[in-house]
TILO-99709 format. One record per residue (C-alpha): x, y, z; residue number from 1; residue in three letters. Coordinates in steps of 0.1 Angstrom, whole numbers, plus 5000, padded with zeros to 4 digits. Last residue first. Layout:
TILO-99709
+------+------+------+-----+-----+
|   c1 |   c2 |   c3 |   n | res |
+------+------+------+-----+-----+
|    X |    Y |    Z | NUM | ALA |
...
+------+------+------+-----+-----+
***
This chain:
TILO-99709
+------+------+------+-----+-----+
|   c1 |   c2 |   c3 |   n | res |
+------+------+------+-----+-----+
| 5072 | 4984 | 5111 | 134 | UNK |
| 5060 | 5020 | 5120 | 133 | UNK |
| 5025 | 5026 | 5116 | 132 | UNK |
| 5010 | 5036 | 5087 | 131 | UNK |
| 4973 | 5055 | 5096 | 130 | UNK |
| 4945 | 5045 | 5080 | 129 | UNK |
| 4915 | 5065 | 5073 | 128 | UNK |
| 4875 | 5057 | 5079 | 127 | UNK |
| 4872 | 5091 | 5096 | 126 | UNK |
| 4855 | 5092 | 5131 | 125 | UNK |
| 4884 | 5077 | 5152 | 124 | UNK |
| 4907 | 5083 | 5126 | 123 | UNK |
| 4906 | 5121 | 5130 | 122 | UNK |
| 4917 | 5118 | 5171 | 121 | UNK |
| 4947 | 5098 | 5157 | 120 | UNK |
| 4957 | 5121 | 5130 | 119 | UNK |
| 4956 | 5152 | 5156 | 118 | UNK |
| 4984 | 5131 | 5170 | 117 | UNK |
| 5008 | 5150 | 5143 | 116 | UNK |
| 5038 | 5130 | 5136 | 115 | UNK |
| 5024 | 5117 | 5104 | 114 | UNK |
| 5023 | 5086 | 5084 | 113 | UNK |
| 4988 | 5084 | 5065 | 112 | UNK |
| 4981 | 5049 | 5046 | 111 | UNK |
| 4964 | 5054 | 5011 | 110 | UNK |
| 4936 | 5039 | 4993 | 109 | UNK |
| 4929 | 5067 | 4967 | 108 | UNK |
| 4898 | 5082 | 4985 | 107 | UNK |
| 4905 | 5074 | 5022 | 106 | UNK |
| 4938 | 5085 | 5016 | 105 | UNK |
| 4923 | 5118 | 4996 | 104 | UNK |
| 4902 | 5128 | 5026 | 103 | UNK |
| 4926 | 5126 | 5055 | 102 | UNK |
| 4950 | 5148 | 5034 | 101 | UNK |
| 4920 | 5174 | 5029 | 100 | UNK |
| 4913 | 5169 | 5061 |  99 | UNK |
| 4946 | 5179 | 5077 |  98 | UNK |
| 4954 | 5206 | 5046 |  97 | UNK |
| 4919 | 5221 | 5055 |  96 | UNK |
| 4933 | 5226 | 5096 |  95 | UNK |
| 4918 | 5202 | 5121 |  94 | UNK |
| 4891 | 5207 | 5153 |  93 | UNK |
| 4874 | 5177 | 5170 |  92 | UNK |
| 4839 | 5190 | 5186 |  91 | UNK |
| 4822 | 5160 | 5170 |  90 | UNK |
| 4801 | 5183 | 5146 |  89 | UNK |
| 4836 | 5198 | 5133 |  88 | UNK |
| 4850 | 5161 | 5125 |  87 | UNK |
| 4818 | 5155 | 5103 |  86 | UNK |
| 4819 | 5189 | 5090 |  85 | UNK |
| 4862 | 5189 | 5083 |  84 | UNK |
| 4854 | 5152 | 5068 |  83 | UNK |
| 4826 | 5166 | 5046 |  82 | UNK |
| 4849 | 5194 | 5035 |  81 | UNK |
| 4878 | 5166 | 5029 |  80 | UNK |
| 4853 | 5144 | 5010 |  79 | UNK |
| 4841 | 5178 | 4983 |  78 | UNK |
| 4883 | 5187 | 4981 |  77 | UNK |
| 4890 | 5154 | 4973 |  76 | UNK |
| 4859 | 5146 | 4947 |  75 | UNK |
| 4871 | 5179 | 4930 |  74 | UNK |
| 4901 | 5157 | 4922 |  73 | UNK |
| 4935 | 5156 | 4931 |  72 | UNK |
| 4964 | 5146 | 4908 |  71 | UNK |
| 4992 | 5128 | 4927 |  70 | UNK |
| 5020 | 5151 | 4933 |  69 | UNK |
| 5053 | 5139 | 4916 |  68 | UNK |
| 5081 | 5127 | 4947 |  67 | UNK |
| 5118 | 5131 | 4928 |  66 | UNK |
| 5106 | 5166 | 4926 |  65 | UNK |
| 5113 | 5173 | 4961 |  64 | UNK |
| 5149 | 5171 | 4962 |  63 | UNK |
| 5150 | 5203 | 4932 |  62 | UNK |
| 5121 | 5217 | 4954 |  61 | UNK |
| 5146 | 5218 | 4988 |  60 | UNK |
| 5178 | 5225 | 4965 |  59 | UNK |
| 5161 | 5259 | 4949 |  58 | UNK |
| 5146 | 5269 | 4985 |  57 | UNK |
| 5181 | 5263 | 5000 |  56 | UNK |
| 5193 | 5286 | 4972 |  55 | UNK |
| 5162 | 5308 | 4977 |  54 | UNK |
| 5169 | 5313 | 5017 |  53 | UNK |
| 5139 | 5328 | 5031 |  52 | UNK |
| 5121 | 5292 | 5037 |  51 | UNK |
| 5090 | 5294 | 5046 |  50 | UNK |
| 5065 | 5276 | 5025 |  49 | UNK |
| 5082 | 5252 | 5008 |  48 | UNK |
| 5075 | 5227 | 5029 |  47 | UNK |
| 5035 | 5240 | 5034 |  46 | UNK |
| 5036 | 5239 | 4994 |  45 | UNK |
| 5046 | 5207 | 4987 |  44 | UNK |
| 5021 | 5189 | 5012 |  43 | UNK |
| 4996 | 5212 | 4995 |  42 | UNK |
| 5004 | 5196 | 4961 |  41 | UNK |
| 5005 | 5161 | 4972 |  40 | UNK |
| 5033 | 5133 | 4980 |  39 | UNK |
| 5028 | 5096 | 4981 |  38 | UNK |
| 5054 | 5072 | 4990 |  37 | UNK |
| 5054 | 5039 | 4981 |  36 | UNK |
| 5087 | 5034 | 4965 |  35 | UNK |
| 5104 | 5007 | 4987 |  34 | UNK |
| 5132 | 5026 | 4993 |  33 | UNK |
| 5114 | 5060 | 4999 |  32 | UNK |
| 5086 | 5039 | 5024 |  31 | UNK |
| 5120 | 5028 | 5042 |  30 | UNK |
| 5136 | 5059 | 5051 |  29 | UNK |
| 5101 | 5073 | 5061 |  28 | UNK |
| 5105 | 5043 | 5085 |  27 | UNK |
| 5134 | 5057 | 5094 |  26 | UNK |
| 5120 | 5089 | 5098 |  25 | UNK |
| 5095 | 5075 | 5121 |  24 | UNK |
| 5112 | 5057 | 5145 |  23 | UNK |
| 5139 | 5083 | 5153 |  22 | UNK |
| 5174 | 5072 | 5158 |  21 | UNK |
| 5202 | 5103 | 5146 |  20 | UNK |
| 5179 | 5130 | 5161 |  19 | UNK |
| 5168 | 5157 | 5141 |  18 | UNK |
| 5190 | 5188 | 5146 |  17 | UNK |
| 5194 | 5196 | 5104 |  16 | UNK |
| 5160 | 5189 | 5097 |  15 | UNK |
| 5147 | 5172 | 5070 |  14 | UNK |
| 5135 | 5139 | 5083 |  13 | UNK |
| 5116 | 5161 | 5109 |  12 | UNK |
| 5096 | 5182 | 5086 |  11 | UNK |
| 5087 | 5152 | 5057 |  10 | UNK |
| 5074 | 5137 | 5090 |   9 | UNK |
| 5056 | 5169 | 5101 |   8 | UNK |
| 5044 | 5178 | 5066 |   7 | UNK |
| 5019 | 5144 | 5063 |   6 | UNK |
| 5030 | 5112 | 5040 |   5 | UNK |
| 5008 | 5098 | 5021 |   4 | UNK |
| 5014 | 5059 | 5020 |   3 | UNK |
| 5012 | 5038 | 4991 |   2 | UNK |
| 5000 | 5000 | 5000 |   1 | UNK |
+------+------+------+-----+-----+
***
């Protein structure tokens, strides 16, 4: 199965400071190597987003186009409002990126890996999966 992967990972497997052993970087590591990861347009954009530097810029997109976005749909956008509703009506809060992530997963089939725990509040009402590390 693909996985989507959310900011935060893409965040911490970039940083300079990370930690040498983290769980879910390496198994970041591993979705790269086996080619399943999935990457999206506004995933893209909230990494780029940011940076001041436009030769680190430059090298961050140049690294980043070995990921193409999968296409999304109207259908995406129309699921992740209903997801932001549904989520909404239970009192659970989450940005558009968050749903709209949750929403094309459950549409193409996708695991999530994130860092953010606001994932595991949104999978208790949104038929998503979330990749665990192996």
């Amino acid at each position: 199965m693909k996985v989507l992967v959310d900011t935060s990972v893409w965040s911490l497997a970039l940083r300079r400071d990370r930690p040498a052993e983290n769980a879910l970087v390496g198994e970041f590591a591993e979705l790269i190597d086996e080619q399943r990861v999935v990457m999206i347009g506004p995933v893209r954009q909230e990494l780029l987003s940011g940076i001041r530097n436009a030769t680190q810029f430059d090298r961050l997109r140049e690294h980043l186009q070995a990921f193409p976005d999968l296409a999304l749909t109207v259908a995406d956008f129309e699921r992740a409002a209903e997801f932001f509703n549904l989520c909404r009506s239970q009192g659970v809060q989450g940005s558009n990126t968050d749903f709209l992530i949750c929403a094309v997963a459950s549409n193409h089939n996708l695991a999530i890996l994130t860092a953010d725990q606001d994932f595991v509040r949104f999978a208790e009402d949104l038929p998503i999966r979330l990749q665990r590390v192996r």
